[in-house]
C-alpha positions as CSV (number, residue, x, y, z in Angstrom):
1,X,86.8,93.9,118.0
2,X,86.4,90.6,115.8
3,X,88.9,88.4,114.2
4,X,86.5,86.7,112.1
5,X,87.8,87.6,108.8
6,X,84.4,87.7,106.6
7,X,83.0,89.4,109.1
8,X,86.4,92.0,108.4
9,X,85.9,91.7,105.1
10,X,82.2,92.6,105.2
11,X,83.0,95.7,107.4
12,X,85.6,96.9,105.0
13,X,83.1,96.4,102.1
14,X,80.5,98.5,103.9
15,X,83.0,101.3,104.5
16,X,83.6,101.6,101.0
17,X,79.7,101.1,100.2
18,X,78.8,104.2,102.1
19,X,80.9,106.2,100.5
20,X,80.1,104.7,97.1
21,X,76.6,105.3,98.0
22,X,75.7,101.9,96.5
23,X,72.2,101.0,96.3
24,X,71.0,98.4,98.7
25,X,70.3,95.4,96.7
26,X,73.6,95.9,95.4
27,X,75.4,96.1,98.1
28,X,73.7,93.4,99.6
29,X,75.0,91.2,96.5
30,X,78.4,91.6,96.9
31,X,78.1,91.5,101.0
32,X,78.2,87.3,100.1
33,X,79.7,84.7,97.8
34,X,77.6,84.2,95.0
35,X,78.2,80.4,95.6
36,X,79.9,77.9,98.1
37,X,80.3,74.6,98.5
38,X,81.5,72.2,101.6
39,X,82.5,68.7,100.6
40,X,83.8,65.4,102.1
41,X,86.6,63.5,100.6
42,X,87.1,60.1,101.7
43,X,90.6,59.6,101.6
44,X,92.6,55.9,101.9
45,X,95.5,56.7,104.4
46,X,98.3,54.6,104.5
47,X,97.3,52.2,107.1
48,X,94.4,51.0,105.2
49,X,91.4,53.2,107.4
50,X,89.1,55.6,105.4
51,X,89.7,58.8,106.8
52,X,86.8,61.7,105.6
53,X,88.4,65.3,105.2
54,X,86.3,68.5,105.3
55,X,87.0,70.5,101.8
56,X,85.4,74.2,100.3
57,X,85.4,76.1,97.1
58,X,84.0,79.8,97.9
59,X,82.6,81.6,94.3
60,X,82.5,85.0,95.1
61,X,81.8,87.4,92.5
62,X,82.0,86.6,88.8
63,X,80.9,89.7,87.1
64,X,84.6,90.7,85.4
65,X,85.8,87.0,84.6
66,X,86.0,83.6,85.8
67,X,86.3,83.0,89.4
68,X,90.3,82.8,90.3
69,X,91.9,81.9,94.0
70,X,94.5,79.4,96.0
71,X,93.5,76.5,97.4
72,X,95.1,76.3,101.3
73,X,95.6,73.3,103.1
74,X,95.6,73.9,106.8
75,X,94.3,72.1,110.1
76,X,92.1,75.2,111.1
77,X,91.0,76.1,108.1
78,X,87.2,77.5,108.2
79,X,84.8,78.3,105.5
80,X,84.9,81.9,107.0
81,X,88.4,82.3,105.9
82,X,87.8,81.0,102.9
83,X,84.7,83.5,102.2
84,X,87.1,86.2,103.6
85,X,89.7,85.5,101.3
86,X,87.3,85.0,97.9
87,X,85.9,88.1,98.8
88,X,89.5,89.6,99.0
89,X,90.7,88.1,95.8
90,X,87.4,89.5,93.6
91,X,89.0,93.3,95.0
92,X,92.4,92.3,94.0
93,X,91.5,91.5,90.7
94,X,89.3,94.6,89.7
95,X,92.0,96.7,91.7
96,X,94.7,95.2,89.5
97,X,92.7,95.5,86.2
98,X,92.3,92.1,85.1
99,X,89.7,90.2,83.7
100,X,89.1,87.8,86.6
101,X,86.8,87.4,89.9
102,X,87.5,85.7,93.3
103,X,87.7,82.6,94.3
104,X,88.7,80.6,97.4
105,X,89.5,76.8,98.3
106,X,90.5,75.0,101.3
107,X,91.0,71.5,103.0
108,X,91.2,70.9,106.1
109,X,94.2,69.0,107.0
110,X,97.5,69.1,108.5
111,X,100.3,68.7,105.2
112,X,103.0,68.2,108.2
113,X,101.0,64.8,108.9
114,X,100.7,63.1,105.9
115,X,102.8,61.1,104.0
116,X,103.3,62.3,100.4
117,X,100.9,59.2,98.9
118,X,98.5,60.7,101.7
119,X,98.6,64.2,100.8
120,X,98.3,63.2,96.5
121,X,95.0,61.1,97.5
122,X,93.5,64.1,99.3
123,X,94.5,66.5,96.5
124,X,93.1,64.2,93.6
125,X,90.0,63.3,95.6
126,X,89.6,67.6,96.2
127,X,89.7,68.0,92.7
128,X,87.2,65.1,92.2
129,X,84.6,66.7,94.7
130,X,84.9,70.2,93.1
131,X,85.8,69.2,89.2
132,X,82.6,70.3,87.9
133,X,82.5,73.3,89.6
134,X,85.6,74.3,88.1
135,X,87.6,75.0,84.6
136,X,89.6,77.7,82.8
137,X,86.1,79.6,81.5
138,X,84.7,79.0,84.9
139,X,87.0,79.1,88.2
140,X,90.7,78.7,88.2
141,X,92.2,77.4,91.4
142,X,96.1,77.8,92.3
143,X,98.7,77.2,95.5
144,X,98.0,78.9,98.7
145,X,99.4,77.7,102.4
146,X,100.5,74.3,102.3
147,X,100.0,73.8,98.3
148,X,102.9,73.8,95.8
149,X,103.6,73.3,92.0
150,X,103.7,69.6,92.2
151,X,100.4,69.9,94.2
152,X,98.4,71.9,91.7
153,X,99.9,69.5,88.5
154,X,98.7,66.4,90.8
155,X,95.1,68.4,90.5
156,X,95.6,69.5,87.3
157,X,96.3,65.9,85.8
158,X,93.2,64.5,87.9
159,X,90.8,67.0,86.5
160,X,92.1,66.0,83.0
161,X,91.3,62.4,83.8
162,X,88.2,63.2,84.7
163,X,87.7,65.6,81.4
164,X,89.3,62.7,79.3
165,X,91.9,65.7,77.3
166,X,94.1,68.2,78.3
167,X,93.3,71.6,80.3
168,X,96.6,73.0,81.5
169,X,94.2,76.3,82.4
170,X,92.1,75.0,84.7
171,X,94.9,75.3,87.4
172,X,97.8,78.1,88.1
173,X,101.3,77.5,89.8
174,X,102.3,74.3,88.0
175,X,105.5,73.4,87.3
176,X,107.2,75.2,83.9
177,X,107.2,71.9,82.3
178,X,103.9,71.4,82.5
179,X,102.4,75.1,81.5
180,X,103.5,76.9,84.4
181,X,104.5,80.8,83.8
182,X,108.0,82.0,84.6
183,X,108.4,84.4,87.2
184,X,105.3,83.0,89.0
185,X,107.3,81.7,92.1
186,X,108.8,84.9,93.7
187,X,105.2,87.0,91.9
188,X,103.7,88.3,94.7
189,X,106.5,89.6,96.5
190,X,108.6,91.1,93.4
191,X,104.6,93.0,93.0
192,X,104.5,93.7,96.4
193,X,108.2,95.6,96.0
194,X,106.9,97.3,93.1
195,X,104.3,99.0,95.2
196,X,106.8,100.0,97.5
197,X,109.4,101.7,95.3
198,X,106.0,104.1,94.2
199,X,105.2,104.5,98.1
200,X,108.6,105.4,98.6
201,X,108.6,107.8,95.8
202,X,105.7,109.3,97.8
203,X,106.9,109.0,101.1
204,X,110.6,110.5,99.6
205,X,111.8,107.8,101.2
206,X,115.3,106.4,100.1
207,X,115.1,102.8,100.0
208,X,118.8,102.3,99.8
209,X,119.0,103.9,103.7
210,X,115.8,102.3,104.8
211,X,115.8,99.7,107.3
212,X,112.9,97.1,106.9
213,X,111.6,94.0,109.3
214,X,109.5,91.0,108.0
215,X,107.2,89.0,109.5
216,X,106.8,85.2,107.8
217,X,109.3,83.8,106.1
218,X,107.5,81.4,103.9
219,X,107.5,82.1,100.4
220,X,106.4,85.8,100.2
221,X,108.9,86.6,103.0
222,X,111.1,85.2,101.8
223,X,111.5,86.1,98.7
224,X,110.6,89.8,99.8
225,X,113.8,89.5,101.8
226,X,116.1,88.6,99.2
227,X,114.2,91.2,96.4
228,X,114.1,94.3,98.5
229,X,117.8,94.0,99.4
230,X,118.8,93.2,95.5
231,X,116.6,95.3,94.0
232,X,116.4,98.7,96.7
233,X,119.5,98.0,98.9
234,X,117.3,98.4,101.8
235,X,119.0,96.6,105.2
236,X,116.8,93.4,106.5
237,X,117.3,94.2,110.3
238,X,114.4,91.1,111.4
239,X,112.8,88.2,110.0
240,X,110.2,85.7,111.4
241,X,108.5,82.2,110.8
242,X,105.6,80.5,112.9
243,X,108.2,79.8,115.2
244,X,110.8,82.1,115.8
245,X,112.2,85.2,115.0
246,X,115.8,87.0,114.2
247,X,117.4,90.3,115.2
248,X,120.7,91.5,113.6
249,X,120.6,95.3,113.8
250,X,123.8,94.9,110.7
251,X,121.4,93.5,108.6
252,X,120.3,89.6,107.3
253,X,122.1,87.9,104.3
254,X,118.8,86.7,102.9
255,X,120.9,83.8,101.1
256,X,122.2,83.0,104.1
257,X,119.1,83.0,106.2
258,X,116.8,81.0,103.8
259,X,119.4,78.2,103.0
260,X,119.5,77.8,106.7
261,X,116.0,78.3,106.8
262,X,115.5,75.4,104.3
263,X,118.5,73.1,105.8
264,X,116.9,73.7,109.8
265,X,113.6,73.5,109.0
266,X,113.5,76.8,111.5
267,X,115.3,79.9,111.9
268,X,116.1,79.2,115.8
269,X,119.8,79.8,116.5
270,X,120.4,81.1,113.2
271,X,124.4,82.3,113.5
272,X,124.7,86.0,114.7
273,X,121.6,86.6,115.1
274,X,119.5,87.3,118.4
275,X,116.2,85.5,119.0
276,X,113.2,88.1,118.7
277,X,109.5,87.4,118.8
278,X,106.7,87.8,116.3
279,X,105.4,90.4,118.5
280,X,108.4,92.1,119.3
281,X,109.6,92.1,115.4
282,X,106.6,94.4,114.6
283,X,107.2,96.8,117.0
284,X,110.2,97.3,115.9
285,X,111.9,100.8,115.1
286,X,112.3,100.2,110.8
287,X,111.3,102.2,108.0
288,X,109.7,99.5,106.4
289,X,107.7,96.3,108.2
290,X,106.1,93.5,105.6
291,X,103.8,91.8,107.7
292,X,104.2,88.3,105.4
293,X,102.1,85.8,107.5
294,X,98.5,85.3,108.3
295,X,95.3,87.3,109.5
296,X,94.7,89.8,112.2
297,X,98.7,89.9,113.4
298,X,98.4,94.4,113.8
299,X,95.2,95.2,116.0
300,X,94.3,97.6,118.2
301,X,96.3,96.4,121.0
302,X,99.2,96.7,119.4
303,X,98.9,99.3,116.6
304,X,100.0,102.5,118.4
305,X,103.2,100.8,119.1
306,X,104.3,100.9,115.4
307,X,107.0,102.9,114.7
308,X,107.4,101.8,110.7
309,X,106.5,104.5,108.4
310,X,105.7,102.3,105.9
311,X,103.7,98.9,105.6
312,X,103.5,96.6,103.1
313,X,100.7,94.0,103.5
314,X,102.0,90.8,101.6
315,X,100.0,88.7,104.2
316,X,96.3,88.7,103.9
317,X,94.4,90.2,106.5
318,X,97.0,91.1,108.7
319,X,95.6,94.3,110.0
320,X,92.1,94.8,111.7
321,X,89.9,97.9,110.9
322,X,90.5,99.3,114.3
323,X,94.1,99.2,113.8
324,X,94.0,100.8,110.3
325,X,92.2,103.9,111.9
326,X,95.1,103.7,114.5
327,X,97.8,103.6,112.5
328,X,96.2,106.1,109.2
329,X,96.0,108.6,112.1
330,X,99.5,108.4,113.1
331,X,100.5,108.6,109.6
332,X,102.1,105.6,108.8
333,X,101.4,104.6,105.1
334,X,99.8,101.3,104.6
335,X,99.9,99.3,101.0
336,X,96.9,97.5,101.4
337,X,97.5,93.4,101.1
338,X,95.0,92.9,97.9
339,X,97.3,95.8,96.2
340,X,100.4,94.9,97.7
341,X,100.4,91.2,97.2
342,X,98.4,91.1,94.0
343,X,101.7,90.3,92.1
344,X,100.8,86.0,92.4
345,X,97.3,86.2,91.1
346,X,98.2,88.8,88.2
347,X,101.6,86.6,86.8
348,X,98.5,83.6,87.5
349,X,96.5,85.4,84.9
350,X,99.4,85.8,82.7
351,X,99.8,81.8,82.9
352,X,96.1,81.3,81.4
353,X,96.6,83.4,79.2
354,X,99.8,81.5,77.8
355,X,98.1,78.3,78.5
356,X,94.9,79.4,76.7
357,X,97.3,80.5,73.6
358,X,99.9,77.2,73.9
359,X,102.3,80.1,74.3
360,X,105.4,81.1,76.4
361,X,106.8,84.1,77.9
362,X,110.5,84.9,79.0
363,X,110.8,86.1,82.4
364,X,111.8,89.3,81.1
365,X,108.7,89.9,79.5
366,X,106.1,88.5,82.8
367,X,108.3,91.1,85.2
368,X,107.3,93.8,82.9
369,X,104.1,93.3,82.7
370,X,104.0,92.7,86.4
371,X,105.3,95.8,86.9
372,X,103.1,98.0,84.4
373,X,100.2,96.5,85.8
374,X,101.2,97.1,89.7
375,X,102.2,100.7,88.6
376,X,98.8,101.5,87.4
377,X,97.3,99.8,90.4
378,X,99.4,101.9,92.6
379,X,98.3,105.3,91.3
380,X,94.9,104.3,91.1
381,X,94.5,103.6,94.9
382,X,97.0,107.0,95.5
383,X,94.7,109.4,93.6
384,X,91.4,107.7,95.2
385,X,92.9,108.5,98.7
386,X,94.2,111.9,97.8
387,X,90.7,112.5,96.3
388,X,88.6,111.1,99.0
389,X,91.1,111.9,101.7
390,X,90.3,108.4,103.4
391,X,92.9,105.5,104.8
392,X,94.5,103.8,102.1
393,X,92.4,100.4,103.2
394,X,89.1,102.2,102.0
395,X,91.0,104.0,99.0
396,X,91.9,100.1,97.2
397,X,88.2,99.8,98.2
398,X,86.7,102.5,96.4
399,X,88.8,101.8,93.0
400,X,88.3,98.0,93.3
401,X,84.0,98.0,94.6
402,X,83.3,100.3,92.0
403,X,84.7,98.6,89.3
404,X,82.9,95.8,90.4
405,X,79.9,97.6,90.9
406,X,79.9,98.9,87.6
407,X,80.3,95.2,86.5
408,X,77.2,93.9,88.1
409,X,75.1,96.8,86.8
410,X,76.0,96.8,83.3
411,X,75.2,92.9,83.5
412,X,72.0,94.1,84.8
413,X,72.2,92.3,88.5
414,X,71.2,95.4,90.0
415,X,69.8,98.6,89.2
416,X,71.4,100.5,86.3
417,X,69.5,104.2,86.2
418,X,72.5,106.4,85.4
419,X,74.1,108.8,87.5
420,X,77.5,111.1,88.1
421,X,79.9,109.0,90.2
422,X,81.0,110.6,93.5
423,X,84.9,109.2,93.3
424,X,85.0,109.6,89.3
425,X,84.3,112.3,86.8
426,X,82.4,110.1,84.6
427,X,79.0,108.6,84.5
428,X,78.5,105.5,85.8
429,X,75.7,103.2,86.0
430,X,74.1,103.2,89.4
């Protein structure tokens, strides 16, 4: 088993390949980024000493639309990671049906360490590494782990400096007041509960009597926590962060638990509540676990102890090929993370588009589209996997390759002598 993620993401590509029966060159093309780059960013700290910080920006496939993916700031950050995660993001936007490819960024650096002059001076001397490689038409960055709204406008306003006028679109997240989109901060869980409401219709599950455990509690999980209670009624049984977890078989007030979350700094000795760990919450018996955190968390080890029927992937990467087999054969239902948490880069499409049109949508109007376009998603992936009768990993894979495929054909990067699809009944270039 690995737990290098490209090297996950590659085997989950040539799954999908197989089946595709894609020809070799093209295969080979979208095995690896189109284009990375590593950079060094000398960065004045606040004692006066230089100190050099280790930065990437992974292109990954262009063929349906500018590059588009978060920039995460993190002490173990790897460029594998951030291949991994470009390579995720160009399947997530041809699964979701928008005009973008993938994209990754990184720095590496521990946030928790620096001091807030610090952390601006590594931002702005990121986007002075990468700024040419960059730009609405080109590759649109956004938050990730450890990045925020006033992160990305801090980016945002150096890359205008550098451009000498304004280019709200070269960067997603921002603040409202400076171009960002409303409804773009609880995005990818609200689409990640849209998903579920179809699976449930599926499953017939009734999400009103449906217990549900989540594992992270930044802010995916959290905002999951608070959405799937107001919007499904569903009872919150077990929540998580890096350091510790909760247990309340009556159920979590998720307004409770994230202002104490956001006053502690931790959800240690969080009233009423017994201590659980991250281990332990997965295994829990729930109808519904929301694995919320980082890579590899569900594995082979651990898999067959399950007992949720359904899983929502809002983390990326959490579960390792082996384990989907594990868990596909005992029949637990799996929304796959670059379905499931695709909400935050579609509403980041929506604010280019505003930005690209000086426009500005109510709320109202972003969940709705949110919605239509996770629906559609959604049904997409189900008929592939009733079709192909395959795990509902390799199903998102077989809707979201092929469109790419079909992309890097018509362009004419690989061969495009016609032929009937084997997962479509129309003709595809091949």
């Amino acid at each position: 088993m690995t737990t290098n993620p490209f090297a996950i993401a590659q085997a989950q590509l040539d799954e999908a390949a197989k089946l595709l029966k894609l020809d070799p060159e093209l295969h080979e093309l979208l095995r690896q980024p189109k284009a990375e780059h590593t950079v060094r960013i000398p960065v004045t700290m606040d004692d006066g000493r230089v100190k050099i910080f280790t930065g990437f920006r992974v292109q990954y496939n262009n063929s349906r639309g500018p590059c588009k993916g978060g920039i995460r700031f993190h002490p173990e950050e790897t460029i594998d990671t951030v291949r991994a995660l470009a390579a995720w993001m160009t399947w997530k936007t041809s699964l979701v049906n928008i005009p973008l490819g993938g994209g990754k960024g990184g720095v590496i650096c521990n946030p928790k360490e620096l001091s807030v002059g610090e952390l601006e001076r590594v931002s702005r001397g990121y986007i002075r590494q990468i700024g040419h490689l960059i730009g609405p038409d080109i590759d649109v960055p956004a938050p990730d782990v450890y990045t925020t709204p006033e992160i990305m406008a801090w980016m945002m306003d150096e890359y205008e400096t550098m451009l000498g006028h304004h280019a709200a679109g070269v960067i997603t997240g921002k603040p409202l007041f400076l171009g960002g989109s409303e409804g773009r901060g609880d995005a990818t869980a609200r689409g990640g509960m849209f998903t579920i409401r179809e699976a449930a219709r599926e499953l017939e599950l009734d999400l009103k009597k449906t217990t549900c455990a989540i594992q992270g509690y930044g802010n995916a999980g959290m905002h999951a926590h608070r959405l799937i209670v107001e919007m499904f009624g569903s009872k919150v049984v077990a929540v998580s962060d890096s350091r510790s977890g909760i247990y309340n078989k009556a159920g979590l007030d998720p307004e409770k638990v994230a202002e104490y979350k956001a006053k502690k700094g931790t959800l240690d000795g969080f009233p009423g509540a017994e201590k659980i760990t991250n281990e332990a919450l997965l295994e829990l018996d729930v109808d519904i676990l929301l694995p919320s955190a980082i890579e590899n968390v569900i594995t082979e080890k651990n898999a067959a102890k399950i007992k949720a029927k359904l899983i929502g992937e809002l983390a990326n990467g959490p579960t390792t090929p082996e384990a989907d087999l594990i868990l596909h054969k005992k029949g637990v239902f799996i929304i796959p993370d670059f379905l499931c948490n695709a909400g935050g880069v579609t509403v980041s499409y929506y604010e280019q588009v505003q930005n690209a049109n000086l426009d500005r949508w109510k709320v109202e109007e972003v969940h709705a589209r949110l919605d239509d376009a996770m629906t559609e998603a959604f049904h997409a992936f189900i008929q592939m996997r009733k079709e192909m009768q395959v795990h509902s990993r390799l199903a998102a894979y077989l809707v979201a390759v092929d469109r790419v495929a079909q992309a890097c054909r018509t362009r004419g990067w690989a061969s495009r002598a016609t032929k009937v699809s084997k997962t479509k009944k129309e003709l595809t270039p091949a």
